[in-house]
C-alpha positions as CSV (number, residue, x, y, z in Angstrom):
1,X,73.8,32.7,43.6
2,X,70.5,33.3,41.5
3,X,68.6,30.6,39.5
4,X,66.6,32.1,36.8
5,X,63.9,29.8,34.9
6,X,62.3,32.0,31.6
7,X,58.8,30.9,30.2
8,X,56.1,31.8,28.4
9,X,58.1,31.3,24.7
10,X,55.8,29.6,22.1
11,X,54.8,29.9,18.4
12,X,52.5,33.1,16.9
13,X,51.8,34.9,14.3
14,X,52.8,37.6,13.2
15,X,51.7,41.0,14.8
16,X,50.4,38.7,17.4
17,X,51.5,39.0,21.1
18,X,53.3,37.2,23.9
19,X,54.5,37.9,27.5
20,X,58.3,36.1,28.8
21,X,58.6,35.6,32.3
22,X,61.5,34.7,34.3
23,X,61.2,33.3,37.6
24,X,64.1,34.1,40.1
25,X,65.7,32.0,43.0
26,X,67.2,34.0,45.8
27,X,65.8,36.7,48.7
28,X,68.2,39.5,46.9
29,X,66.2,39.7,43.8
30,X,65.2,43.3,44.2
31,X,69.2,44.0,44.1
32,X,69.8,42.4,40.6
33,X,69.0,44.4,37.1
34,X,67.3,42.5,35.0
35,X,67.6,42.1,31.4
36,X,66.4,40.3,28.4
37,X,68.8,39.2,25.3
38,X,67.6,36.9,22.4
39,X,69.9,34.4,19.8
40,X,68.6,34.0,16.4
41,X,69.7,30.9,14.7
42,X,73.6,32.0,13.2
43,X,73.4,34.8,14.5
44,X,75.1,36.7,17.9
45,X,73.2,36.9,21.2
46,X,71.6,40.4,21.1
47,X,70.6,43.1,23.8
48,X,66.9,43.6,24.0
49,X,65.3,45.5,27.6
50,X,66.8,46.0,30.6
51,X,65.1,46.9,34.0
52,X,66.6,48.8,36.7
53,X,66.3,47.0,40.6
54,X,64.0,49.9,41.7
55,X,62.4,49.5,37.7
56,X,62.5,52.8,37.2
57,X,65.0,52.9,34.5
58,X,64.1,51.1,31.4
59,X,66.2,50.2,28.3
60,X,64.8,48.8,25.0
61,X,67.1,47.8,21.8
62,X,66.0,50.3,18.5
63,X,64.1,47.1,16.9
64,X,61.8,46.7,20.0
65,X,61.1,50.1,21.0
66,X,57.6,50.6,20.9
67,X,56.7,47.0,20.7
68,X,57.9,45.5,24.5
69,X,57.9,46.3,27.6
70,X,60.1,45.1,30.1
71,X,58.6,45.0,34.1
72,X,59.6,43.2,37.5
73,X,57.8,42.3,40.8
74,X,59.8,42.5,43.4
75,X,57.4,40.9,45.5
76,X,56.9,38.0,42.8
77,X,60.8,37.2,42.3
78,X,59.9,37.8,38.5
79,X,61.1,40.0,35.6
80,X,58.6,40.0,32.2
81,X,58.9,41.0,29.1
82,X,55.6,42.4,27.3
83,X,55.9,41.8,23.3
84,X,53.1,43.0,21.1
85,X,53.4,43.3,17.3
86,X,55.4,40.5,17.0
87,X,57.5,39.8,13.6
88,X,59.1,37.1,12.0
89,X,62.6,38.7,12.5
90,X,61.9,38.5,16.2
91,X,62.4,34.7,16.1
92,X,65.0,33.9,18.6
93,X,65.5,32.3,21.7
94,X,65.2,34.5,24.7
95,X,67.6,34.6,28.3
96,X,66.9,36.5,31.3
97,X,70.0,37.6,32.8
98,X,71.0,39.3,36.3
99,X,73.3,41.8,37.3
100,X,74.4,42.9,40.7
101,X,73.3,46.8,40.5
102,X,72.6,49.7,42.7
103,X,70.7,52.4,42.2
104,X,69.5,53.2,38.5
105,X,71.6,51.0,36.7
106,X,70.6,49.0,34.1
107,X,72.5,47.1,31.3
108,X,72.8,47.0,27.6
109,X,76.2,44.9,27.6
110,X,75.7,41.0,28.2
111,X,79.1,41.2,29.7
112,X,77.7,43.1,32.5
113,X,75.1,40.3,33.3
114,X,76.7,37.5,36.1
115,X,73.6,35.3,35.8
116,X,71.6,33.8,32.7
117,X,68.5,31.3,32.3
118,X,68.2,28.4,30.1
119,X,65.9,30.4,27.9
120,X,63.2,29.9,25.7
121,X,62.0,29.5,22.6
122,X,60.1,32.2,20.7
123,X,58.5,31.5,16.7
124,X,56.8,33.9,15.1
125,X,55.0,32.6,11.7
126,X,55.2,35.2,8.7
């Protein structure tokens, strides 16, 4: 089982900058990918970076690319997600999620991920 407990979330402007975390329970963290979707108000829940166990693979969603960066400490127990350049249309409320991987693998689909935070709350101001 693996608790995961997302912060950081808050209100800026836009082409400001924030950093997520997610804090993770459990001693097999460094066994899970990592991932990071985000729900818009009527709309679907949406793919956004994913992270590798080893984070050495890396996957970003088209509209991010460029703009966050998705990094884990083993050590720490904690995945974070990096977002510069913010913009209005990034407005959403943002999960961690876990996956039981090995190797390289890394997720896009949320139907791959077996555990998901609470998340938080992200408002960027046009």
């Amino acid at each position: 089982q693996v608790q995961l407990v997302e912060s950081g979330g808050g209100l800026v402007q836009a082409g400001g900058s924030l950093r997520l975390s997610c804090a993770a329970s459990g001693r097999t963290f460094s066994s899970y990918a990592m991932g990071w979707f985000r729900q818009a108000p009527g709309k679907e829940r949406e793919f956004v970076a994913a992270i590798s166990w080893s984070g050495f693979s890396t996957y970003y969603a088209d509209s991010v690319k460029g703009r966050f960066t998705i990094s884990r400490d083993n050590a720490k127990n904690t995945v974070y997600l990096q977002m510069n350049s913010l913009k209005p249309e990034d407005t959403a409320v943002y999960y961690c999620t876990a996956a039981r991987a090995t190797g390289s693998d890394a997720y896009t689909s949320s139907r791959k991920y077996d555990y998901w935070g609470q998340g938080t709350q992200v408002t960027v101001s046009s």
